[in-house]
Biopython code that builds the backbone (N, CA, C, O; Angstrom):
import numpy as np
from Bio.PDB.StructureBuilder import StructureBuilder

atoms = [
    (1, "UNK", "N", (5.056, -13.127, 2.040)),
    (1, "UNK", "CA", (5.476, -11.873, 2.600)),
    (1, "UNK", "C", (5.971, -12.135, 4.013)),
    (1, "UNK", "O", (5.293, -12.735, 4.847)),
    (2, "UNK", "N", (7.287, -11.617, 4.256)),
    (2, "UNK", "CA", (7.489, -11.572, 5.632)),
    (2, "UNK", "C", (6.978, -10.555, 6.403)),
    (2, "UNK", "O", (6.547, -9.554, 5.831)),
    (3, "UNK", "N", (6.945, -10.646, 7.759)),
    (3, "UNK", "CA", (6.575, -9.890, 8.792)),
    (3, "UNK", "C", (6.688, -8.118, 8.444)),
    (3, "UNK", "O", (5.813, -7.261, 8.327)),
    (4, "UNK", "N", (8.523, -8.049, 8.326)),
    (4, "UNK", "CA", (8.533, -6.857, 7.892)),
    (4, "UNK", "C", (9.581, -7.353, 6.207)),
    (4, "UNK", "O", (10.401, -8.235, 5.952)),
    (5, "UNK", "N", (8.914, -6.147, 5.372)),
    (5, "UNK", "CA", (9.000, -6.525, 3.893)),
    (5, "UNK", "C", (10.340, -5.080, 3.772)),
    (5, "UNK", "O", (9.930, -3.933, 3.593)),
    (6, "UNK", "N", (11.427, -5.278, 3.860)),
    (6, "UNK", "CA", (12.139, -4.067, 3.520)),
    (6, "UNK", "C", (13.158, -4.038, 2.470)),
    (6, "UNK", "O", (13.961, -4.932, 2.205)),
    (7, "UNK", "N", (13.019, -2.838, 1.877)),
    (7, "UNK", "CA", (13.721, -2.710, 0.609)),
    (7, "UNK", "C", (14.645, -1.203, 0.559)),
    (7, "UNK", "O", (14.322, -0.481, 1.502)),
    (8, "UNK", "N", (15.252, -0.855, 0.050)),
    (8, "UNK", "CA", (16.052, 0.409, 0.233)),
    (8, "UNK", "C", (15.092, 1.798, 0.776)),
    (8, "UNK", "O", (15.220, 2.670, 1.636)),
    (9, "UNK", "N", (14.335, 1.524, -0.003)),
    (9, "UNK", "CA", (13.403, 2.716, 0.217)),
    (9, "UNK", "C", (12.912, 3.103, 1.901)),
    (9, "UNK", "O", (12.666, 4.139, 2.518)),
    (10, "UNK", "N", (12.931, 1.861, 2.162)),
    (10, "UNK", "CA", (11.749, 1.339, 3.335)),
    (10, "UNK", "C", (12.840, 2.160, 4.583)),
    (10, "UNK", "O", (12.297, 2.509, 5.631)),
    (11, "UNK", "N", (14.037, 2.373, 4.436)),
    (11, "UNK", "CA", (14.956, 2.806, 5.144)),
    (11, "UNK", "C", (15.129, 3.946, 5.357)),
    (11, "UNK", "O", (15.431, 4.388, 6.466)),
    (12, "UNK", "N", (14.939, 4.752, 4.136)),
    (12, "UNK", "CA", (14.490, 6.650, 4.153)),
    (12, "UNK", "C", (13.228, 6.733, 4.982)),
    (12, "UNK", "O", (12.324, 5.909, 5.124)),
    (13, "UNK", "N", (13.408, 8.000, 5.521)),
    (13, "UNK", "CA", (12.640, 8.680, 6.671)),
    (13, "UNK", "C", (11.656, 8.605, 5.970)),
    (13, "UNK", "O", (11.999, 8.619, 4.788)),
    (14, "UNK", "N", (10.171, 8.502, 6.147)),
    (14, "UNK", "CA", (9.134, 8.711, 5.990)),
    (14, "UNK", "C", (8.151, 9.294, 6.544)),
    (14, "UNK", "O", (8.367, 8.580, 7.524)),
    (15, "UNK", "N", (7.329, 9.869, 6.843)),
    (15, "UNK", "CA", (5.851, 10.291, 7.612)),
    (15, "UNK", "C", (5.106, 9.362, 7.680)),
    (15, "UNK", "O", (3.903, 9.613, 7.615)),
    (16, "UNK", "N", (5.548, 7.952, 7.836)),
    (16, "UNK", "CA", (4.411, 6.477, 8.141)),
    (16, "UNK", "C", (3.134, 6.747, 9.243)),
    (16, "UNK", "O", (2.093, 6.094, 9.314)),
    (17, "UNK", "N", (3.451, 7.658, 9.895)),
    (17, "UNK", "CA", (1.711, 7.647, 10.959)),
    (17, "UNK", "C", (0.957, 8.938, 10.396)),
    (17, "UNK", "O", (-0.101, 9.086, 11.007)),
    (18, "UNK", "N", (1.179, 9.985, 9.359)),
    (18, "UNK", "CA", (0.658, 10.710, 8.936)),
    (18, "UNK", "C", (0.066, 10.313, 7.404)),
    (18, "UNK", "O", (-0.588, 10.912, 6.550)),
    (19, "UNK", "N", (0.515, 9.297, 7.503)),
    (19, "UNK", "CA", (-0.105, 8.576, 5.816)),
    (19, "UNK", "C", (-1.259, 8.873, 5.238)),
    (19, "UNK", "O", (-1.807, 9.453, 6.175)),
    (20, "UNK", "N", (-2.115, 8.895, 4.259)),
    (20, "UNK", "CA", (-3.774, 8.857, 4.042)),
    (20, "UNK", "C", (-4.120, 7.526, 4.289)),
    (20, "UNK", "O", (-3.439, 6.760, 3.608)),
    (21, "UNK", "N", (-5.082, 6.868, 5.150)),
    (21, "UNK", "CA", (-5.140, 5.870, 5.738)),
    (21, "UNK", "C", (-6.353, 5.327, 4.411)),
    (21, "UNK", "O", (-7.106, 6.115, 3.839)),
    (22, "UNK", "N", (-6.297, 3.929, 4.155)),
    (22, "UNK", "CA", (-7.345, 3.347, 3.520)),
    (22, "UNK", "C", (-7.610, 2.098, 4.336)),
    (22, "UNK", "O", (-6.615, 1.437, 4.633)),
    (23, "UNK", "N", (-9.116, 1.555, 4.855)),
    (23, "UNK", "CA", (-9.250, 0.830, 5.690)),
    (23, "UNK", "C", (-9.986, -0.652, 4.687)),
    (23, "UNK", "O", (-11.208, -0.676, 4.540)),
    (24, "UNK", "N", (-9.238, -1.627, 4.160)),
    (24, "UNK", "CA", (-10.053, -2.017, 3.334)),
    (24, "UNK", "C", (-9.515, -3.517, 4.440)),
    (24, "UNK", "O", (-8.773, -4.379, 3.969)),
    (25, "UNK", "N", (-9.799, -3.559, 5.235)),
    (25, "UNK", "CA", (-9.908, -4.815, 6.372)),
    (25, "UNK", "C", (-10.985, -5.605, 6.418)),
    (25, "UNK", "O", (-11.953, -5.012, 6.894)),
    (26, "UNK", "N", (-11.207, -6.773, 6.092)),
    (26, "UNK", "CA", (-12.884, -7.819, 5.542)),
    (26, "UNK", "C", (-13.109, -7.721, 4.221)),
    (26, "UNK", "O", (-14.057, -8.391, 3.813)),
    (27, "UNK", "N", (-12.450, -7.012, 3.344)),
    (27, "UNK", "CA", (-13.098, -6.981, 1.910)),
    (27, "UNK", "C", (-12.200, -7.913, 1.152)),
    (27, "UNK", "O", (-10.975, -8.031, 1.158)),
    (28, "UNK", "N", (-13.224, -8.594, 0.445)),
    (28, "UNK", "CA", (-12.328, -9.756, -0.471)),
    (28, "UNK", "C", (-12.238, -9.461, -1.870)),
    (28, "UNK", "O", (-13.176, -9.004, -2.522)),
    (29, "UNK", "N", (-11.010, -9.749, -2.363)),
    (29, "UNK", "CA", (-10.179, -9.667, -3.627)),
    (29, "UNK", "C", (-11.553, -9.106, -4.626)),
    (29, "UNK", "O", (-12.638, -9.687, -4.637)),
    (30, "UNK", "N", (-11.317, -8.186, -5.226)),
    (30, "UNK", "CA", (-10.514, -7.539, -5.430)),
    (30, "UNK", "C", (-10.388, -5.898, -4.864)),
    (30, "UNK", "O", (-9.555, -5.018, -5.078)),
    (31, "UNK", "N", (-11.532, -5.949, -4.112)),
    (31, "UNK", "CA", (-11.644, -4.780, -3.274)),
    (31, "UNK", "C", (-10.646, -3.926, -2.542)),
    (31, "UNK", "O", (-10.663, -2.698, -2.456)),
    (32, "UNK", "N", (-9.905, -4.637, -2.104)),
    (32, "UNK", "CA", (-8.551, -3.894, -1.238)),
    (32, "UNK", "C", (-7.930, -3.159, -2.178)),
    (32, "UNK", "O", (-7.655, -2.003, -1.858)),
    (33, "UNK", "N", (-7.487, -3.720, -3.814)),
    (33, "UNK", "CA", (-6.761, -3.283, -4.315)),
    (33, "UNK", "C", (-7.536, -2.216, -5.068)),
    (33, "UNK", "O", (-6.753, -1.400, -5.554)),
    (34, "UNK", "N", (-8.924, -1.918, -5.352)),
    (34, "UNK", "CA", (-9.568, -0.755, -6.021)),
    (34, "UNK", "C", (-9.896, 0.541, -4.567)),
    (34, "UNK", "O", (-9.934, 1.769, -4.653)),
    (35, "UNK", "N", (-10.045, -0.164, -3.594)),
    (35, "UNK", "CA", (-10.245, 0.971, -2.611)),
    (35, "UNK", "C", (-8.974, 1.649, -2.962)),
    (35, "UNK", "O", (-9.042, 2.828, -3.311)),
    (36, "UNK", "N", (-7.425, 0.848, -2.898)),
    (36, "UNK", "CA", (-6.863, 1.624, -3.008)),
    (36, "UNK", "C", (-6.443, 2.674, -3.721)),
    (36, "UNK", "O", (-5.906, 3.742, -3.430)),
    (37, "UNK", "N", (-6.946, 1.938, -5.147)),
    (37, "UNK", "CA", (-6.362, 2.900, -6.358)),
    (37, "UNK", "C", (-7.736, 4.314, -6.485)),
    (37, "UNK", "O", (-7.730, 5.194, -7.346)),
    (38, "UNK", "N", (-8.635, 4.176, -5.534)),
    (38, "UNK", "CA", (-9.654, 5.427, -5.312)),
    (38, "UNK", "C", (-9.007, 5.806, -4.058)),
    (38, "UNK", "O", (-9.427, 6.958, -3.944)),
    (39, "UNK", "N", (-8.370, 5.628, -3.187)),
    (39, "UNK", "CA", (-7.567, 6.136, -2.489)),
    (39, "UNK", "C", (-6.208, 7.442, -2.715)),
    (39, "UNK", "O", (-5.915, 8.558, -2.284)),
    (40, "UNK", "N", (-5.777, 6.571, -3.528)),
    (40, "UNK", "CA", (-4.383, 7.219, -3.916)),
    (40, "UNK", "C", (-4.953, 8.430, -5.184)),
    (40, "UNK", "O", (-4.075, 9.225, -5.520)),
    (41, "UNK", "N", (-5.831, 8.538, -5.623)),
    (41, "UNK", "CA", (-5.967, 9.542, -6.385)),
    (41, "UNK", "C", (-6.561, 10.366, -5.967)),
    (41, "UNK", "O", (-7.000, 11.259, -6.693)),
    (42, "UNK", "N", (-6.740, 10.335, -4.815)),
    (42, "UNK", "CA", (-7.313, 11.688, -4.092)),
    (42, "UNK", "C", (-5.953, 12.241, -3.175)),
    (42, "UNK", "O", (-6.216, 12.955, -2.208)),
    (43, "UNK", "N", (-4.730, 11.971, -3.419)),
    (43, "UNK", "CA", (-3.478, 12.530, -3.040)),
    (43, "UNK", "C", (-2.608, 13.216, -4.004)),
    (43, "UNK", "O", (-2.580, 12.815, -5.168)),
    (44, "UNK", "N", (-1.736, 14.436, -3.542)),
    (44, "UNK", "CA", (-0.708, 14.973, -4.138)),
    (44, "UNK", "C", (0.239, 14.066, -4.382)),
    (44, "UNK", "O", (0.454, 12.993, -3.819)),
    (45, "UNK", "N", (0.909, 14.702, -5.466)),
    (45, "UNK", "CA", (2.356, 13.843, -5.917)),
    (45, "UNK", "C", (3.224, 13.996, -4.589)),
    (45, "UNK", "O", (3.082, 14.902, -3.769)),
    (46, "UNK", "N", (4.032, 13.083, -4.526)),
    (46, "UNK", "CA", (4.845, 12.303, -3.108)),
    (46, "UNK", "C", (4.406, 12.356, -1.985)),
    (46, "UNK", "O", (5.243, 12.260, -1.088)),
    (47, "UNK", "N", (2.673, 12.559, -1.517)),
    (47, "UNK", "CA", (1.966, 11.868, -0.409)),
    (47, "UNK", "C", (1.775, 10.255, -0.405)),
    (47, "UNK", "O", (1.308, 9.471, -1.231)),
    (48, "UNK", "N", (2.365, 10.099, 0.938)),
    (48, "UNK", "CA", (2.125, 8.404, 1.406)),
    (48, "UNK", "C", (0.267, 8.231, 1.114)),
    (48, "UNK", "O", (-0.643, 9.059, 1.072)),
    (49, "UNK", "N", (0.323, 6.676, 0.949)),
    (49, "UNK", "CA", (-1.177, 6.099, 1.649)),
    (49, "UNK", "C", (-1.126, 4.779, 2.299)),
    (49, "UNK", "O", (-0.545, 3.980, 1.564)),
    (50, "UNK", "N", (-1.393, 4.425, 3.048)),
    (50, "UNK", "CA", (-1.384, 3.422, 3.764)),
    (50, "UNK", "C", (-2.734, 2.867, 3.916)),
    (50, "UNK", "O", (-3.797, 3.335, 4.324)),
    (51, "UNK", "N", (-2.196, 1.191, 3.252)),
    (51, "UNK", "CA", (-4.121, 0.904, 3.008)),
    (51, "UNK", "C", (-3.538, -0.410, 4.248)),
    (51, "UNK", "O", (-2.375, -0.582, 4.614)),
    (52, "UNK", "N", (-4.272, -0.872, 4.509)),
    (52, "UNK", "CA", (-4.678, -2.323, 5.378)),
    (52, "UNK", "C", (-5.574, -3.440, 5.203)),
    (52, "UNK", "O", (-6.517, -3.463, 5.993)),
    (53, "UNK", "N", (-5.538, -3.933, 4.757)),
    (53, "UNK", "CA", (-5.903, -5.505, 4.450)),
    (53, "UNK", "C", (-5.957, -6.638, 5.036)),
    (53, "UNK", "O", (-4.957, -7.070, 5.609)),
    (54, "UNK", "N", (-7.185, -7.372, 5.008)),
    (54, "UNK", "CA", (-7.185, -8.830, 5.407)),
    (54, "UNK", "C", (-7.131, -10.170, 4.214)),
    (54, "UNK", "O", (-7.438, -11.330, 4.488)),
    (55, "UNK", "N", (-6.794, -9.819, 3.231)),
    (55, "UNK", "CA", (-7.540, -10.734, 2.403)),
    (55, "UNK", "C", (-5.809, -11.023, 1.786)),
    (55, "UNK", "O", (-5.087, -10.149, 1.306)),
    (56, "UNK", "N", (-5.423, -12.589, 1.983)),
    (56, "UNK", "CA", (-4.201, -12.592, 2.013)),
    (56, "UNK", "C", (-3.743, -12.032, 0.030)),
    (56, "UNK", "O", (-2.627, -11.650, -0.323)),
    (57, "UNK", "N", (-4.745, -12.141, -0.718)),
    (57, "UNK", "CA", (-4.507, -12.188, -2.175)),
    (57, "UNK", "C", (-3.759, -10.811, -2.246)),
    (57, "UNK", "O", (-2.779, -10.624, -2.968)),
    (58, "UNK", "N", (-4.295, -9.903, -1.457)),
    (58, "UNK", "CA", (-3.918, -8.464, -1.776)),
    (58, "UNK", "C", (-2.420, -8.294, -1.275)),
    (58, "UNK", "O", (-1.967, -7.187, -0.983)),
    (59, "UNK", "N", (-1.500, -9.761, -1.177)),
    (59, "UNK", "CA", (-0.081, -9.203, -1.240)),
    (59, "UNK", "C", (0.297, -9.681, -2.663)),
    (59, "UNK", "O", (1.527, -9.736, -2.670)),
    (60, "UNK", "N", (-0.147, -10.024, -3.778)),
    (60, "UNK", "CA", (-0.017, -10.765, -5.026)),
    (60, "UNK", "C", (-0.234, -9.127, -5.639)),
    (60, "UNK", "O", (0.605, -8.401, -6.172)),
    (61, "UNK", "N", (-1.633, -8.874, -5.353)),
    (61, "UNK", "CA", (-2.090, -7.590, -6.175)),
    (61, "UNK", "C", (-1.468, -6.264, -6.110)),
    (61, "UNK", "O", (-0.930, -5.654, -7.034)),
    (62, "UNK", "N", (-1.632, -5.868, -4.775)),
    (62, "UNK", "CA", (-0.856, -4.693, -4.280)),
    (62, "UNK", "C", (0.822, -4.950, -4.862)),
    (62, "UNK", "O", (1.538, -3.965, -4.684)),
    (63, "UNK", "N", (1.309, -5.815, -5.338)),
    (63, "UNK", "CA", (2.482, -5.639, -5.480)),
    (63, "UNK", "C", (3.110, -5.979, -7.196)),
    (63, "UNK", "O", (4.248, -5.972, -7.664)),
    (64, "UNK", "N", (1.644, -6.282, -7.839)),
    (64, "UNK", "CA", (1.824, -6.434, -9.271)),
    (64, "UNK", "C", (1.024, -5.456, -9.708)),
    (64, "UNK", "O", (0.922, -5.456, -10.935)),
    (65, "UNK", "N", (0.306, -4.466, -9.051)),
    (65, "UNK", "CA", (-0.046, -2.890, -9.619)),
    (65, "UNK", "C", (1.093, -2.653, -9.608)),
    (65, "UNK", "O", (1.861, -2.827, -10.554)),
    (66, "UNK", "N", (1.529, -1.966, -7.892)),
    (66, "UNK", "CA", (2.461, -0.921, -8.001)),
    (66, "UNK", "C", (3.760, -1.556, -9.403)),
    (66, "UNK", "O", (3.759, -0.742, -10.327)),
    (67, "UNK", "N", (4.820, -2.836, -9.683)),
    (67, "UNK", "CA", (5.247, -3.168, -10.431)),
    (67, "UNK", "C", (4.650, -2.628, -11.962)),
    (67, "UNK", "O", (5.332, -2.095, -12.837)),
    (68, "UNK", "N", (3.347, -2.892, -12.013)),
    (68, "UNK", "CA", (2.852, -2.406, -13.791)),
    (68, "UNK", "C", (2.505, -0.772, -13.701)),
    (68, "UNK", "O", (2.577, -0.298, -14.835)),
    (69, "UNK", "N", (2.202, 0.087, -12.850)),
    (69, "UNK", "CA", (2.094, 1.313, -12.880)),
    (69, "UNK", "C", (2.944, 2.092, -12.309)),
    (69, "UNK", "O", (2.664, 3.285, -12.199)),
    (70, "UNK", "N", (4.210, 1.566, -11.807)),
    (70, "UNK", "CA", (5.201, 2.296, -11.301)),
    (70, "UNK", "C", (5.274, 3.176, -10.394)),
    (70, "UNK", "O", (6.131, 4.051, -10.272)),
    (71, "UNK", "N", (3.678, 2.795, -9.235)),
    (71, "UNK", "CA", (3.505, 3.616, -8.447)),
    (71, "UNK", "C", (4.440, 2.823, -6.910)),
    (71, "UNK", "O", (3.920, 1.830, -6.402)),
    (72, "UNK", "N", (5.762, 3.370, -6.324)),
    (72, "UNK", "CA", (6.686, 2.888, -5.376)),
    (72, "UNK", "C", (5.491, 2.286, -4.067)),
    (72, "UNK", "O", (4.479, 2.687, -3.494)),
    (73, "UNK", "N", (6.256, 1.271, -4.081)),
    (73, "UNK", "CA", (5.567, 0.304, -2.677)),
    (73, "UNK", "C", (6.939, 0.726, -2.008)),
    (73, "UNK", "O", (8.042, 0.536, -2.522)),
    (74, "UNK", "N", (6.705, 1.325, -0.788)),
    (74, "UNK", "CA", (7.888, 1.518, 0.021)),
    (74, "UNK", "C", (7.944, 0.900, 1.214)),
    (74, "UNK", "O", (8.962, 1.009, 1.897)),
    (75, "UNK", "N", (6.772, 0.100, 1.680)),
    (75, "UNK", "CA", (6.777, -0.605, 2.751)),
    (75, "UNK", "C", (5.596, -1.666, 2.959)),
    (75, "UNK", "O", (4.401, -1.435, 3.145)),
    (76, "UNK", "N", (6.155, -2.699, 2.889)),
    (76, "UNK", "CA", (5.000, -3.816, 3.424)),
    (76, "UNK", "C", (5.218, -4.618, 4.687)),
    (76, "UNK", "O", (6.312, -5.081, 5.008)),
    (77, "UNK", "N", (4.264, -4.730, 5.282)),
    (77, "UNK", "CA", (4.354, -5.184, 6.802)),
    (77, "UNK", "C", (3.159, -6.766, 7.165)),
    (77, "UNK", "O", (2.028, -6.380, 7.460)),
    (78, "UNK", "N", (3.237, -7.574, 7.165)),
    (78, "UNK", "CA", (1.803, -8.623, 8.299)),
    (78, "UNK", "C", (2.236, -8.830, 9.314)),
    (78, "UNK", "O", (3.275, -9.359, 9.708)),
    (79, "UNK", "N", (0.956, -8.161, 10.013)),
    (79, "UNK", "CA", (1.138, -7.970, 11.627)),
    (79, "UNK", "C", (-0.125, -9.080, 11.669)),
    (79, "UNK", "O", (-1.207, -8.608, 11.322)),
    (80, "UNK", "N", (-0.117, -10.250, 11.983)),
    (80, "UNK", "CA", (-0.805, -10.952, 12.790)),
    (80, "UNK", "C", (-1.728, -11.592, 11.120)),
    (80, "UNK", "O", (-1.337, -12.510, 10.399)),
    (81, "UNK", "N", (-2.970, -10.741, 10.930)),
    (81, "UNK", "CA", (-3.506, -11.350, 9.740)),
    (81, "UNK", "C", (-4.048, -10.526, 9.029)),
    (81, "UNK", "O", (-5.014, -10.758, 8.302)),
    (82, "UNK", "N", (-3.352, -9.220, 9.190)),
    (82, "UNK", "CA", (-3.853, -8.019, 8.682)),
    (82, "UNK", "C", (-2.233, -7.665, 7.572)),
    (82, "UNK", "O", (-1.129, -7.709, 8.114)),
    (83, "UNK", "N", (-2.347, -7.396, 6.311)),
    (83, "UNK", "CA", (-1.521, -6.684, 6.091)),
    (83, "UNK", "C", (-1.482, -5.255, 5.504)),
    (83, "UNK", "O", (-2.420, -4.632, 5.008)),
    (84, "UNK", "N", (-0.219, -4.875, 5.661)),
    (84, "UNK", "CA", (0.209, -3.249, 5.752)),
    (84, "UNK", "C", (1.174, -3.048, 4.781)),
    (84, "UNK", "O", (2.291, -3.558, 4.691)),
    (85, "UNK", "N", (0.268, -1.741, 3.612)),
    (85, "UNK", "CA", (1.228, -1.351, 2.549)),
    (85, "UNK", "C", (1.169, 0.337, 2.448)),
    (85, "UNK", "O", (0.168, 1.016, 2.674)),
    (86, "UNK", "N", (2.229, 0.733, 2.131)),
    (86, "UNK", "CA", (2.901, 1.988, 1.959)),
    (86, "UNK", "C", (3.300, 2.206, 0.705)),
    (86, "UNK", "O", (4.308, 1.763, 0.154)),
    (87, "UNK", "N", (2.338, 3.018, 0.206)),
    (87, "UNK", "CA", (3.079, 3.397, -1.091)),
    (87, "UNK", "C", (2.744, 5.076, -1.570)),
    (87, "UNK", "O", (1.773, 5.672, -1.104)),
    (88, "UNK", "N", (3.441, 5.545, -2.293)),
    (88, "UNK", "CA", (3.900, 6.776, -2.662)),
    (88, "UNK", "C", (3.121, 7.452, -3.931)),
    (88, "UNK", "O", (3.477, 7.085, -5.051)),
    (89, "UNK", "N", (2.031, 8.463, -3.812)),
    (89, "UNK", "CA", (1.532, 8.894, -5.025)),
    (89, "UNK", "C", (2.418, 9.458, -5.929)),
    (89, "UNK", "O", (3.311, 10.195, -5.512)),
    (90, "UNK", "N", (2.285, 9.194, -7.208)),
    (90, "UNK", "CA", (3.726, 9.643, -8.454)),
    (90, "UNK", "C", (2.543, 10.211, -9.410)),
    (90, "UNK", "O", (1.381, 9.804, -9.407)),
    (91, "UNK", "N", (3.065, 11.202, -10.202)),
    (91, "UNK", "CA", (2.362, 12.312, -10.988)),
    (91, "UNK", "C", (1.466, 11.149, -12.196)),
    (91, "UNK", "O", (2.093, 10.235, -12.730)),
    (92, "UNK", "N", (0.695, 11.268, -12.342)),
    (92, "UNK", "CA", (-0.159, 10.466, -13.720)),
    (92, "UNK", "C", (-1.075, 9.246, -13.639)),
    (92, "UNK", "O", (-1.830, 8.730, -14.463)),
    (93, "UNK", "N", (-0.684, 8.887, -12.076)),
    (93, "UNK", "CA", (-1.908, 7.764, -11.211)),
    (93, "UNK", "C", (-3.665, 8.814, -10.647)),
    (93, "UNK", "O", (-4.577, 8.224, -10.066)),
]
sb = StructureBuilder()
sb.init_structure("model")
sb.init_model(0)
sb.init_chain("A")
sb.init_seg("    ")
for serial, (resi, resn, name, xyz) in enumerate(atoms, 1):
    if name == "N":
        sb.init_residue(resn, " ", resi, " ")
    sb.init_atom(name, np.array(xyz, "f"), 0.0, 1.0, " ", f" {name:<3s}", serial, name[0])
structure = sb.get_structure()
């Protein structure tokens, strides 16, 4: 993953600092990626969540959910040794 991860999406306006924040920073595989998916289902259809991570695996995972459940990753970011994902609640997650 690069620094900043951008894709078409990542370019439309977003509400990125109003996100639902998930703090899963120290937790190892596979934790980041279930906080999140108990994260994101406590959101409306097309609310952001923004989870954060230390555990480098969770750029493998976070990005072969959203791929098999079709829930949009619209932004991935590693700032230092933390990484940062953005993705979009869709009706049936």
């Amino acid at each position: 993953m690069t620094k900043s991860d951008s894709s078409a999406t990542a370019t439309r306006e977003y509400p990125w600092d109003s996100a639902y924040r998930v703090d899963a920073r120290g937790l190892p595989c596979p934790q980041p990626l279930l906080a999140m998916r108990r994260g994101i289902k406590q959101l409306a259809v097309g609310q952001l969540l923004h989870l954060l991570a230390t555990d480098p695996a969770s750029q493998r995972d976070i990005r072969s959910f959203c791929r098999l459940s079709g829930v949009p990753l619209l932004r991935a970011e590693q700032r230092g040794s933390e990484f940062h994902y953005w993705l979009q609640c869709v009706s049936g997650e």
